[in-house]
C-alpha positions as a Markdown table, in Angstrom:
| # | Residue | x | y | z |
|---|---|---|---|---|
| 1 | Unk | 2.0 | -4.3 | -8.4 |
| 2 | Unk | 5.0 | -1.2 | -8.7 |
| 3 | Unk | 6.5 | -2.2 | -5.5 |
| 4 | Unk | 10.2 | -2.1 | -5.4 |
| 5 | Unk | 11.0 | -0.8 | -1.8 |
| 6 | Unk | 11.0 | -4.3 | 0.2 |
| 7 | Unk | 11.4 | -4.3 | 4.1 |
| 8 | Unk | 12.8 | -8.1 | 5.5 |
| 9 | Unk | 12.2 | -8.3 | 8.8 |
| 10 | Unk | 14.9 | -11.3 | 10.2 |
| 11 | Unk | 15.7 | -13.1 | 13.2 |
| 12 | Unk | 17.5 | -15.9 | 14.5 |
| 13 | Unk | 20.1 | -16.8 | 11.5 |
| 14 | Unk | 18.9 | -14.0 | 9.5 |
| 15 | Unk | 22.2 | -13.3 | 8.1 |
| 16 | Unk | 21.9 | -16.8 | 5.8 |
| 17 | Unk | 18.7 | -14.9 | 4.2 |
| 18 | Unk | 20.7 | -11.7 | 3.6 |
| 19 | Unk | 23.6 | -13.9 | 2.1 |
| 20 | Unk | 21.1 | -15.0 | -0.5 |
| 21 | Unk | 19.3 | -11.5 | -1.2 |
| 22 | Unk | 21.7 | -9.1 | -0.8 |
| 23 | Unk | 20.5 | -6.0 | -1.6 |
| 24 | Unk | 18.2 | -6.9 | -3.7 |
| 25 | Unk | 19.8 | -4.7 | -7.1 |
| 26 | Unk | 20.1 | -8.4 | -8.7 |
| 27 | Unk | 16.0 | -9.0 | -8.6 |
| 28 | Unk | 15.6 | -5.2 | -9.8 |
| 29 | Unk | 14.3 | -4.1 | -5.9 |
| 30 | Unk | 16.0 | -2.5 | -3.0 |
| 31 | Unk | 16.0 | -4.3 | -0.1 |
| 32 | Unk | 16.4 | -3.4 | 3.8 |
| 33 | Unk | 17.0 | -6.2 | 6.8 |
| 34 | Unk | 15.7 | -5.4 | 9.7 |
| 35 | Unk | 16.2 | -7.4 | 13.4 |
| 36 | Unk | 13.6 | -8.6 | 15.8 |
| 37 | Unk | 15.7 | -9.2 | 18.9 |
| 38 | Unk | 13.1 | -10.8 | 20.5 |
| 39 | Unk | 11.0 | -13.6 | 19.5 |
| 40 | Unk | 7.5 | -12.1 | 21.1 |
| 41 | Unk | 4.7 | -12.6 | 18.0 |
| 42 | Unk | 3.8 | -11.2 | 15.0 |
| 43 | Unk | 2.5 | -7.8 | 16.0 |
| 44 | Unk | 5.8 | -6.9 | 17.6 |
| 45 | Unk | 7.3 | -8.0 | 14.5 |
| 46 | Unk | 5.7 | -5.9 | 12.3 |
| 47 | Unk | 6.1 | -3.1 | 15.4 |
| 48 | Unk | 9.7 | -3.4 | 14.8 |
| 49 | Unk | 9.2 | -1.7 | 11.3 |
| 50 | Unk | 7.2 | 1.5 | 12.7 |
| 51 | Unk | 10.1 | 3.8 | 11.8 |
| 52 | Unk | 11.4 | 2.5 | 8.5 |
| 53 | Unk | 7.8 | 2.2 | 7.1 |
| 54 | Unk | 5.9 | 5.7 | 5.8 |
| 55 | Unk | 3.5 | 4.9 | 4.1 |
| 56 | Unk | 0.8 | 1.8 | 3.6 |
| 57 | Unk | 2.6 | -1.2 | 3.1 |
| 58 | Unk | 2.1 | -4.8 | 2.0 |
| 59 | Unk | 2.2 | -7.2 | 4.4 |
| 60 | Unk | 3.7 | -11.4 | 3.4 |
| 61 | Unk | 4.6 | -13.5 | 6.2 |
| 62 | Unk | 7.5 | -15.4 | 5.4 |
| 63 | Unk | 6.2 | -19.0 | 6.1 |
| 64 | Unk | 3.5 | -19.1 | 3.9 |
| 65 | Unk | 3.2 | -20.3 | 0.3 |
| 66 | Unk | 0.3 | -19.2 | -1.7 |
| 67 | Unk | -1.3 | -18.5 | -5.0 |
| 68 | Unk | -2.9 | -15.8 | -6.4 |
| 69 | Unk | -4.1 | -15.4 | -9.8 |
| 70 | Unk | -4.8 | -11.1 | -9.4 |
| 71 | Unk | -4.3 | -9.3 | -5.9 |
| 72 | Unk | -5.5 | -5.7 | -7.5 |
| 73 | Unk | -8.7 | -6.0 | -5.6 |
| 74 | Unk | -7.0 | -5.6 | -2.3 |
| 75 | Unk | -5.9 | -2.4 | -3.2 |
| 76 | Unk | -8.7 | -1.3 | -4.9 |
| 77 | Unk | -11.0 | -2.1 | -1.7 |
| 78 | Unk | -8.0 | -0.5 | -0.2 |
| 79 | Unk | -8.5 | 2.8 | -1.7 |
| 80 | Unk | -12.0 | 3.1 | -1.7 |
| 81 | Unk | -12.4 | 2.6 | 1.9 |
| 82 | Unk | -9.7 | 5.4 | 2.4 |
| 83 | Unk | -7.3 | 3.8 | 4.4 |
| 84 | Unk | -7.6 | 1.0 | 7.4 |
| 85 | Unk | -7.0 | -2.6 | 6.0 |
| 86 | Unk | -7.6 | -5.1 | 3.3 |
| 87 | Unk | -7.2 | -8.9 | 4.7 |
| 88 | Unk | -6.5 | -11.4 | 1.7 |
| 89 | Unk | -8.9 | -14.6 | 2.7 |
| 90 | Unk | -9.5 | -17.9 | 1.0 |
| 91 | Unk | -12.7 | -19.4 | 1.1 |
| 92 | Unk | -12.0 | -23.0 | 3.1 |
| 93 | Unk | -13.9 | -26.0 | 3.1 |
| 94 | Unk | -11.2 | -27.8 | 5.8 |
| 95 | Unk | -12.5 | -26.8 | 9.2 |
| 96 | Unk | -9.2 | -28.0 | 10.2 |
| 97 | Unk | -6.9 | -25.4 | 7.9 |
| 98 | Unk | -8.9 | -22.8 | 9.2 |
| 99 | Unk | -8.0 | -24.1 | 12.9 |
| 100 | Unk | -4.5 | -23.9 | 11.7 |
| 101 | Unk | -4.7 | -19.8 | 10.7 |
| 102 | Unk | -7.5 | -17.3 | 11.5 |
| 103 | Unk | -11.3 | -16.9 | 10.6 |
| 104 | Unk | -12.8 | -14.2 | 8.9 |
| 105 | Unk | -16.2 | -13.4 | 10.6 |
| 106 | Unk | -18.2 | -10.2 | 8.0 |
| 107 | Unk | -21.0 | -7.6 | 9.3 |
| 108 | Unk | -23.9 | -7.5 | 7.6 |
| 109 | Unk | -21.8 | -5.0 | 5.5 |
| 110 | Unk | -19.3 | -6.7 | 4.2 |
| 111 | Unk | -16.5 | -5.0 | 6.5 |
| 112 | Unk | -14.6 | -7.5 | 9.0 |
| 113 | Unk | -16.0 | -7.3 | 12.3 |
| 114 | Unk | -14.1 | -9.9 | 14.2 |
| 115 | Unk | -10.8 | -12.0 | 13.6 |
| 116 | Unk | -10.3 | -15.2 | 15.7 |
| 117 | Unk | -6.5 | -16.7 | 15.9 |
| 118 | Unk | -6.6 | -20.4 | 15.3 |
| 119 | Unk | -10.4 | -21.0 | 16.5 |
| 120 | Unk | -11.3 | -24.1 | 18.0 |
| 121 | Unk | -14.9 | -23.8 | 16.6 |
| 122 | Unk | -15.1 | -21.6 | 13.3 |
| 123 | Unk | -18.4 | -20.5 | 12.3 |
| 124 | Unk | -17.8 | -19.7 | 8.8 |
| 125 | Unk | -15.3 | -20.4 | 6.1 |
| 126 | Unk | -13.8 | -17.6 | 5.3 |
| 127 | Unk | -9.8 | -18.0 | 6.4 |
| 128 | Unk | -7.1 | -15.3 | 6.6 |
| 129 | Unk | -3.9 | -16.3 | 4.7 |
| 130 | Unk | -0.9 | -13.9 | 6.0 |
| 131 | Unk | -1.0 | -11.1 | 3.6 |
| 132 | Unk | -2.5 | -7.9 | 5.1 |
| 133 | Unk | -2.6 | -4.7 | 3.8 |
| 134 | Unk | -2.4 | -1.8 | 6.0 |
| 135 | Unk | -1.9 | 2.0 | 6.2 |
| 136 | Unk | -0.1 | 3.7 | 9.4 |
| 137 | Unk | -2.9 | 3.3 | 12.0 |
| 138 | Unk | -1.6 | -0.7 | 12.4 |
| 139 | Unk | 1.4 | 0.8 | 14.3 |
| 140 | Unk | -1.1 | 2.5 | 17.0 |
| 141 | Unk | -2.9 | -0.3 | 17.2 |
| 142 | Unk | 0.2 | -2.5 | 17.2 |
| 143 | Unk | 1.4 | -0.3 | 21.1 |
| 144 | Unk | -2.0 | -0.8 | 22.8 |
| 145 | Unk | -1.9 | -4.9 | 21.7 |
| 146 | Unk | -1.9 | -7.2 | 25.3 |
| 147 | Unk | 0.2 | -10.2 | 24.9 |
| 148 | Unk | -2.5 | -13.4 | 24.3 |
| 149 | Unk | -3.5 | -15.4 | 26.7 |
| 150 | Unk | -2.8 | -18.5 | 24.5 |
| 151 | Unk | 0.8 | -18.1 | 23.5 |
| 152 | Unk | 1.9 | -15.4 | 25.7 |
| 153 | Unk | 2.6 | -13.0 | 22.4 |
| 154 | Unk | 1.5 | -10.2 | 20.4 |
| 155 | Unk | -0.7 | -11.4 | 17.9 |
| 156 | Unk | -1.4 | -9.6 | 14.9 |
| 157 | Unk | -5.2 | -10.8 | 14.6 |
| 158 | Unk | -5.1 | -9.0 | 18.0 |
| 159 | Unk | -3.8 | -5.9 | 16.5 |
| 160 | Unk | -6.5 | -6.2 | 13.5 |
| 161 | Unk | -9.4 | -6.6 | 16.0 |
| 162 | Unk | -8.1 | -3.9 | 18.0 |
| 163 | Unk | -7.8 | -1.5 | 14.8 |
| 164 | Unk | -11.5 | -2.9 | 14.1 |
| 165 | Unk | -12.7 | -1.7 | 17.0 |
| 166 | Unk | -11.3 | 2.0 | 16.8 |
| 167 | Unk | -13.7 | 2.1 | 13.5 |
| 168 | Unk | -10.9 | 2.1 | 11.2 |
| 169 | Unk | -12.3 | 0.2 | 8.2 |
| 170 | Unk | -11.0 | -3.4 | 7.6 |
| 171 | Unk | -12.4 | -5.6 | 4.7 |
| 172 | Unk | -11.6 | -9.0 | 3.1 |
| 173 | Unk | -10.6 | -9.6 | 0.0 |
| 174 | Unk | -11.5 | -12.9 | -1.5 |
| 175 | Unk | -8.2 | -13.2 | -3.3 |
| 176 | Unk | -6.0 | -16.4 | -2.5 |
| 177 | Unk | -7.0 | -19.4 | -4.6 |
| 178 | Unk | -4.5 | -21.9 | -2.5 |
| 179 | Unk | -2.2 | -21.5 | 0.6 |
| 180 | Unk | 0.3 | -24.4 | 2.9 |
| 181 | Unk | 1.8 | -23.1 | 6.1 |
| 182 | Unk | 5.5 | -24.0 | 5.2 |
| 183 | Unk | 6.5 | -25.1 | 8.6 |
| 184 | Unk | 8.7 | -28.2 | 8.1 |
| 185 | Unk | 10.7 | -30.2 | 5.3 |
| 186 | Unk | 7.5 | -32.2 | 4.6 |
| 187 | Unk | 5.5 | -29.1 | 3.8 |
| 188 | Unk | 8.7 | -28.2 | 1.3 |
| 189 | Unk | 8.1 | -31.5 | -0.5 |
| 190 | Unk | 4.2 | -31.1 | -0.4 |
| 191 | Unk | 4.5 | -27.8 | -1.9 |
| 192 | Unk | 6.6 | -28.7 | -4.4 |
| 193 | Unk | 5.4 | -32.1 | -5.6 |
| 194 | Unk | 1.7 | -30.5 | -5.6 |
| 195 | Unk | 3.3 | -28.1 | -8.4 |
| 196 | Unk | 4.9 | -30.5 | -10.6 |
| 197 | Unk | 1.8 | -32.3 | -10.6 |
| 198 | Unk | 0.1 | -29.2 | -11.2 |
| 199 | Unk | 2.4 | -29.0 | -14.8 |
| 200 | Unk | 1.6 | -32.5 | -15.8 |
| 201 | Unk | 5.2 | -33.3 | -15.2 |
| 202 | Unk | 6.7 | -36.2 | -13.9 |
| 203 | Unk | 10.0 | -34.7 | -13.5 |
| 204 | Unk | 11.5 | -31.0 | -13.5 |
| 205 | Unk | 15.5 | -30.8 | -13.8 |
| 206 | Unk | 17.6 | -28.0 | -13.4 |
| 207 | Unk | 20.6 | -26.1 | -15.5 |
| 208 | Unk | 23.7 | -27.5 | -16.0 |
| 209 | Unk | 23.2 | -31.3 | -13.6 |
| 210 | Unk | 25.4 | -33.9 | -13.9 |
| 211 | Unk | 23.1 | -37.0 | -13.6 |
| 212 | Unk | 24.8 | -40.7 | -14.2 |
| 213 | Unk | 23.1 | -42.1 | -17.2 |
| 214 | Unk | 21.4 | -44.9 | -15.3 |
| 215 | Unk | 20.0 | -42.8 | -12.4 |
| 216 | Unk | 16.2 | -42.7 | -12.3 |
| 217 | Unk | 14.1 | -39.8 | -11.9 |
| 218 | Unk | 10.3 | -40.1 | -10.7 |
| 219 | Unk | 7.8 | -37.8 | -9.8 |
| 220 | Unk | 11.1 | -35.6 | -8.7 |
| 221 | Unk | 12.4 | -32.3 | -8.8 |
| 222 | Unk | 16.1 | -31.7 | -9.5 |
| 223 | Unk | 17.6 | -28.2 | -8.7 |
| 224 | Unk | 20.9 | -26.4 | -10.9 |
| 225 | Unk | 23.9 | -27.6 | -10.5 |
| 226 | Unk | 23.1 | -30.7 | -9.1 |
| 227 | Unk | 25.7 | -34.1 | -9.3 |
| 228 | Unk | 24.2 | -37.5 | -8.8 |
| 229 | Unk | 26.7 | -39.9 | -8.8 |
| 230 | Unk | 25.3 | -43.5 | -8.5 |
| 231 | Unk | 23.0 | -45.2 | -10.9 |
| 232 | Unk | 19.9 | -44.6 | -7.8 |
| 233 | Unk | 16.4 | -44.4 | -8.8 |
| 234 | Unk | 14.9 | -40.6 | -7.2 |
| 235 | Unk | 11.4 | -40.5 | -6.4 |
| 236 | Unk | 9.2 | -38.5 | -4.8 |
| 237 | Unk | 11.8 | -36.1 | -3.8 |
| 238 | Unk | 13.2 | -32.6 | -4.1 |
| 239 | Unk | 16.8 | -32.0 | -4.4 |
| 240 | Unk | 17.6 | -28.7 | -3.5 |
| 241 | Unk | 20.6 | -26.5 | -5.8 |
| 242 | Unk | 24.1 | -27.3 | -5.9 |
| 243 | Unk | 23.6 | -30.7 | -4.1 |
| 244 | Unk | 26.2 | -33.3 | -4.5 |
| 245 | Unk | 24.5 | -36.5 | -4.3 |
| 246 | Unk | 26.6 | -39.6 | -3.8 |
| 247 | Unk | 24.2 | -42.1 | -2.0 |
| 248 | Unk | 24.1 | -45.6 | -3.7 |
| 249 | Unk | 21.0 | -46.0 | -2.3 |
| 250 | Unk | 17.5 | -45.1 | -3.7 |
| 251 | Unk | 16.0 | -41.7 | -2.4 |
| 252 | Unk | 12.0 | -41.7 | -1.9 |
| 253 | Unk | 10.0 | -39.1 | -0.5 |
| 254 | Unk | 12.7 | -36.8 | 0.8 |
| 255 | Unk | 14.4 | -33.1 | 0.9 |
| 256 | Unk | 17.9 | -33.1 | -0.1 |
| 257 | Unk | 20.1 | -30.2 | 0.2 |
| 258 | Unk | 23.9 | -29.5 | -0.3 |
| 259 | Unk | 24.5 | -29.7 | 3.9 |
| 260 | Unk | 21.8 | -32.8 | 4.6 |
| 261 | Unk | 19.1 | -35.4 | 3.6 |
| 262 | Unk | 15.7 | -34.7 | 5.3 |
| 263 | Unk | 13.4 | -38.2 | 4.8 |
| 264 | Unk | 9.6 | -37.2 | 4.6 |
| 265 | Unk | 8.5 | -40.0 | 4.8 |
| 266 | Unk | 4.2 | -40.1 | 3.7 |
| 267 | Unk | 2.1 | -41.4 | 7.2 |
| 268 | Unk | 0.9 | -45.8 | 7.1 |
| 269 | Unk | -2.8 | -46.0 | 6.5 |
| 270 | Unk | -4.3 | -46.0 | 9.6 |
| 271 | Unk | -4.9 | -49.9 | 10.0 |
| 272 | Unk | -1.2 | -50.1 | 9.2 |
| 273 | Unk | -0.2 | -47.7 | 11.8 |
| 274 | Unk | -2.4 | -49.4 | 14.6 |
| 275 | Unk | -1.0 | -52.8 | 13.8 |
């Protein structure tokens, strides 16, 4: 997409991500850190970039994985609308997922007329995914947000709905082919396990591991530099780079990195879990 001027907007422990990113001259981009002191929503996130932002920007949030096969149509809806926002959407056939993000609700135009965080009821399937496209006008918006009556912070669906109703144009763009909120260890195994099977793999292993010859691995993926140690069987599981693994016990459904072992262990069938 030609962007290599990348704003990271950190918080809590955001020095661990700027360990890892540095400047960004290594992945052939420049990249700038800037803090949110206070944890208050997204819109006064993204108001915390105002001045180091001067011109439309690309919007990710962090916590979401997704797929995309071309995102060009965001821009070009973008640019012929002169301005305002593009909204990448999925359509969703799981009520529920779309309970878990926001819903998309069109005129009879095609531009977005109303955005709805996490609906209770949502009247259509059209979801918002976390990557927005906007050109300055977000920041006004952004200063005349209210804090939400539902988690006491400033929401960017807020934001968008008020930039909707100032008549700046906002459309969706039907772009995102699939999406997980990454919001715990389990949805780092999910994610990753999805994608292996995706490959028609059963295993992925990384550079340079030091595996004993009689370890098992199933349905698993194995990061660089990683040691096993014991003769275990692996399944299910990811194990995260540079771990040293020296369990002598199996490892099934779980997130292994070099500081801890996170089990994710899969939910009993429901007759199993009422027993």
């Amino acid at each position: 997409m030609g962007i290599d001027e990348i704003v990271v907007l950190i918080g809590h422990r955001g020095f661990e991500i700027t360990k890892v990113f540095g400047d960004g001259r290594h992945l052939g981009v420049r990249l700038r850190y800037v803090e949110q002191r206070q944890m208050l929503g997204i819109a006064h996130a993204v108001g915390c970039l105002e001045r180091h932002i001067d011109r439309p920007f690309l919007l990710f949030l962090g916590d979401i994985f997704f797929e995309a096969k071309d995102l060009s149509p965001m821009f070009e809806l973008f640019r012929e609308q002169g301005g305002g926002a593009v909204l990448a959407c999925k359509e969703e056939d799981d009520p529920e997922a779309i309970r878990r993000n926001f819903s998309v609700a069109l005129d009879e135009r095609g531009y977005v007329r109303r955005v709805v965080e996490k609906p209770r009821y949502a009247k259509n399937k059209l979801k918002g995914v976390g990557l927005y496209l906007f050109d300055l006008t977000m920041f006004d918006a952004i200063r005349r947000t209210p804090r939400s009556a539902m988690r006491d912070e400033y929401e960017i669906t807020d934001a968008i709905q008020v930039l909707i109703d100032d008549g700046e144009p906002v459309r969706a763009a039907n772009v995102i082919t699939d999406d997980v909120n990454v919001t715990s260890p389990a949805d780092v195994l999910g994610v990753n396990l999805r994608h292996l099977a995706e490959l028609g793999l059963d295993r992925l292993i990384g550079e340079e591991c030091r595996i004993h010859e009689d370890a098992k691995i199933e349905h698993s993926i194995i990061g660089s530099y990683v040691t096993i140690r014991e003769p275990i069987t692996i399944r299910n599981s990811v194990i995260f780079n540079e771990s040293d693994v020296k369990t002598r016990h199996s490892i099934d459904h779980a997130v292994v990195t070099p500081l801890a072992t996170v089990r994710c262990d899969p939910p009993l069938p429901e007759d199993e879990d009422d027993a």
